[in-house]
Backbone bond lengths (Angstrom), bond angles and torsions (degrees), N, CA, C in turn:
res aa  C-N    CA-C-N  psi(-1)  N-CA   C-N-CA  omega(-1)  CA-C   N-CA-C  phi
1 X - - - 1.445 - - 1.521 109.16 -
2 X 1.264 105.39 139.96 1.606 100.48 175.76 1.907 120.99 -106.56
3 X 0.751 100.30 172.17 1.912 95.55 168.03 1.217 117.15 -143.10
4 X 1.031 106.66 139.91 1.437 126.17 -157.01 1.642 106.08 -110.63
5 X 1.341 150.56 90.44 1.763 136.37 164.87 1.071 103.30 -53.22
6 X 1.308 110.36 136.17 1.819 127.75 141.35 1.831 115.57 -72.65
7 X 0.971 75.71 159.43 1.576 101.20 177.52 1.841 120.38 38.86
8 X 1.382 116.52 -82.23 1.393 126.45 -175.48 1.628 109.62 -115.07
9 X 1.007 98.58 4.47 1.603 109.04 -170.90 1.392 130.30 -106.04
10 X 1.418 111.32 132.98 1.260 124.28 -146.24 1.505 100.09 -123.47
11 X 1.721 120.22 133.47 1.682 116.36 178.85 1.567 94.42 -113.86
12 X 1.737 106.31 134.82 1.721 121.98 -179.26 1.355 99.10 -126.22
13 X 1.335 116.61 144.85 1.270 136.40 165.58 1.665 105.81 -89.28
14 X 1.229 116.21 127.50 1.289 94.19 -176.09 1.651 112.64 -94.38
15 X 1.064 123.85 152.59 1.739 144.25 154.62 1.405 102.55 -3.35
16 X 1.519 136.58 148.95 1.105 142.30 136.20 1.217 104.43 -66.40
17 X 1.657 130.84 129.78 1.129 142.76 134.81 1.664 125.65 -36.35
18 X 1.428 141.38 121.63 1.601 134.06 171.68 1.542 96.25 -56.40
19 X 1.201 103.40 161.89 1.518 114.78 -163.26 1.467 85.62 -134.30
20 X 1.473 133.49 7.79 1.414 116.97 -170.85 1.761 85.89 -146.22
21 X 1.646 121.92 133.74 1.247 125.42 179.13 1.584 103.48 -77.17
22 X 1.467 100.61 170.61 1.898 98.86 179.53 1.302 111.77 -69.12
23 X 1.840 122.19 -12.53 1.189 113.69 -179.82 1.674 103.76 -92.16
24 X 1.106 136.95 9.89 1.181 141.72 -164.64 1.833 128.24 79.63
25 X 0.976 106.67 14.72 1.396 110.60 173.69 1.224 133.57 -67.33
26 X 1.260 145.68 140.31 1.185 101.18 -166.39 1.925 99.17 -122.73
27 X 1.104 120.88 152.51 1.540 129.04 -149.66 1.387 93.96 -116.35
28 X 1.651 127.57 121.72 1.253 166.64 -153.18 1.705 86.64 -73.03
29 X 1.291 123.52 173.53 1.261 103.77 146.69 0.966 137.15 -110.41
30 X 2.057 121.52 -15.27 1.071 126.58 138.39 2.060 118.42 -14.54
31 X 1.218 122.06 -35.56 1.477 126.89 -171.06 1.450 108.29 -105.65
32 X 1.346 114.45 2.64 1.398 110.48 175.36 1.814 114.94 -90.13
33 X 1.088 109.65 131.90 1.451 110.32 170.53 1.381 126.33 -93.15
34 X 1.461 125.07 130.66 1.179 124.78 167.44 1.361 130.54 0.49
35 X 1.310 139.17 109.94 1.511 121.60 174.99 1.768 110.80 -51.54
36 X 0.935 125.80 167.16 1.548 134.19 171.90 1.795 108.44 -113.91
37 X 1.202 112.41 8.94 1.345 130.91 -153.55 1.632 107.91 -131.73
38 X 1.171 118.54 149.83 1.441 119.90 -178.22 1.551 117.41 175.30
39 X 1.489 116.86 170.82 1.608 110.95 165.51 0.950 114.11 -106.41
40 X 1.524 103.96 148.38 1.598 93.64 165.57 2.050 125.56 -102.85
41 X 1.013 85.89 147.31 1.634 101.16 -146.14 1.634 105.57 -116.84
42 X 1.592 125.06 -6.11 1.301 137.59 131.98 1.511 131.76 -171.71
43 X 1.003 119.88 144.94 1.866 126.11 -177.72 1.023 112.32 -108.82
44 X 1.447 105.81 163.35 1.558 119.63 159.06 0.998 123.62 -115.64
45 X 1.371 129.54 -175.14 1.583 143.25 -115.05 1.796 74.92 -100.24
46 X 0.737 154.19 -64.87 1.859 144.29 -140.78 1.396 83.39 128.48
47 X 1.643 87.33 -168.53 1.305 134.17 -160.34 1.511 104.65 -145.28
48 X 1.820 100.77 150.44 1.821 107.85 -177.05 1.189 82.43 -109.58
49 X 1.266 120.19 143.68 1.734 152.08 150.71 1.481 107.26 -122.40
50 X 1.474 101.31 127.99 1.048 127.69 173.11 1.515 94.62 45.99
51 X 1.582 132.80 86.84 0.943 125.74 177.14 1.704 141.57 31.77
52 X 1.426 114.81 4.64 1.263 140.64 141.97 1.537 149.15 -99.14
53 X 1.452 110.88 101.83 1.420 118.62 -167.67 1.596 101.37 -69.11
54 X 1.483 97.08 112.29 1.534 131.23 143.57 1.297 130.75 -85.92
55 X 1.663 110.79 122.76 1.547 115.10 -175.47 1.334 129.90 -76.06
56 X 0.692 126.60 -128.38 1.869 120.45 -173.85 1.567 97.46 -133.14
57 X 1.216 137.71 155.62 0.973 155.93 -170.34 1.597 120.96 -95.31
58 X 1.432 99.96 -38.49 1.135 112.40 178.10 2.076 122.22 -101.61
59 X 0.945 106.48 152.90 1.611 93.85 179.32 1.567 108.93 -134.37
60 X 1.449 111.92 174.61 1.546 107.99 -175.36 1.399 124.53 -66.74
61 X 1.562 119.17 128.63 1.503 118.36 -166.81 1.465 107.96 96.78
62 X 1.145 145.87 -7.49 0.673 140.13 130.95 1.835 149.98 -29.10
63 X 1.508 118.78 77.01 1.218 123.89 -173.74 1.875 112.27 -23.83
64 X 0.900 144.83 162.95 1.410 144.13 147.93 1.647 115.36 -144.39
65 X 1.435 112.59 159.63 0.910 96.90 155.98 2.191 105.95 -137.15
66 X 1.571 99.18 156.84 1.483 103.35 -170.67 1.355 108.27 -131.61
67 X 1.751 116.48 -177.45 1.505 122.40 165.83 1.377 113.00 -37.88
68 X 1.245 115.63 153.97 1.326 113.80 151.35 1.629 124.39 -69.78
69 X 1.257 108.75 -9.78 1.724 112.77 -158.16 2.090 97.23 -132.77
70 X 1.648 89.82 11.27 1.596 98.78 174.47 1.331 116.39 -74.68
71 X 1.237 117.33 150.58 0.987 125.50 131.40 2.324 99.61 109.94
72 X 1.215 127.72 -166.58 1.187 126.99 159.74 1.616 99.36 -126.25
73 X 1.582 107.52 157.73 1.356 128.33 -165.25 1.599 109.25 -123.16
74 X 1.683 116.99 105.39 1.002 144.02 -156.19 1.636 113.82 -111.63
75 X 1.339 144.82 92.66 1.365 148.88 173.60 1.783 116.62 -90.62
76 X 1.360 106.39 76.65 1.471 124.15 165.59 1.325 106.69 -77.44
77 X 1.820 122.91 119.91 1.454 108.79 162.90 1.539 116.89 67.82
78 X 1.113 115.54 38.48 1.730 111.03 -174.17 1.365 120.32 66.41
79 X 1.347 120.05 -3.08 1.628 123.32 -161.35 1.583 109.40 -126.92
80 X 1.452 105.19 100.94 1.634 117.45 -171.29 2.145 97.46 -78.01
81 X 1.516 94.32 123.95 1.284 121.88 -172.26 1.611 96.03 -107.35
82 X 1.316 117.62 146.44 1.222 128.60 171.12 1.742 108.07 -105.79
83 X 1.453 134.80 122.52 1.134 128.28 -174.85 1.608 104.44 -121.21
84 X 1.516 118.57 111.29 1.477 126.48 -160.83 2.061 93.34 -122.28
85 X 1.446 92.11 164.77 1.848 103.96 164.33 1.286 97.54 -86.22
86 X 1.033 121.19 174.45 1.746 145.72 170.20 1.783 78.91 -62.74
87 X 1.663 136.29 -87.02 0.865 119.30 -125.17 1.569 99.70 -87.90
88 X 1.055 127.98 35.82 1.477 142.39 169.20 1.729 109.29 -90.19
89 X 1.232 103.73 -23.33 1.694 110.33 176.87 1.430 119.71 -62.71
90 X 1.196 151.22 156.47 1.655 151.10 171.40 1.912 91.43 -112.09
91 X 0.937 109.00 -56.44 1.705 120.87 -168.66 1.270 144.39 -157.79
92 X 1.208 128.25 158.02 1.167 131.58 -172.11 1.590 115.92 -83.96
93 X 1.104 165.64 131.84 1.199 163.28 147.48 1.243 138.50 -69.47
94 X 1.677 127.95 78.08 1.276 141.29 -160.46 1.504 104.49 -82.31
95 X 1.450 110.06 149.54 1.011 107.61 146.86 2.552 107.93 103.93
């Protein structure tokens, strides 16, 4: 199945979290927190402001990073999708 966003809206898979600290510990998952980080994996068309359609900023494959408390949380097929606005984003992730 695929998914498609409307308008300003963007669906991210988020990041695997390390499960092992840099000192070697290794972190439960009960103690793991949400990544803030993810790809994005599809967009939509923009948004009109002020009677001019503006596109999205971001495109597919694209790293991001967002709120922790962003976005709505979507489980298609066993596979929890993160569904955010464009202006829910902080950044792009180069590199």
């Amino acid at each position: 199945m695929q998914i498609e966003p409307l308008g300003d809206r963007i669906v991210v898979v988020r990041t695997d979290v390390e499960e092992v600290t840099k000192g070697g510990l290794f972190i439960p998952e009960s103690g793991k927190e949400k990544p803030q980080e993810g790809m994005v994996i599809a967009v939509g068309t923009g948004k009109v402001v002020n009677q001019v359609f503006v596109p999205l900023d971001v495109k597919v494959g694209d790293k991001i990073l967002f709120g922790k408390y962003s976005g709505t949380e979507v489980t298609i097929e066993d596979v929890l999708f993160l569904i955010l606005r464009e202006e829910e984003i902080f950044a792009k992730l180069k590199g």
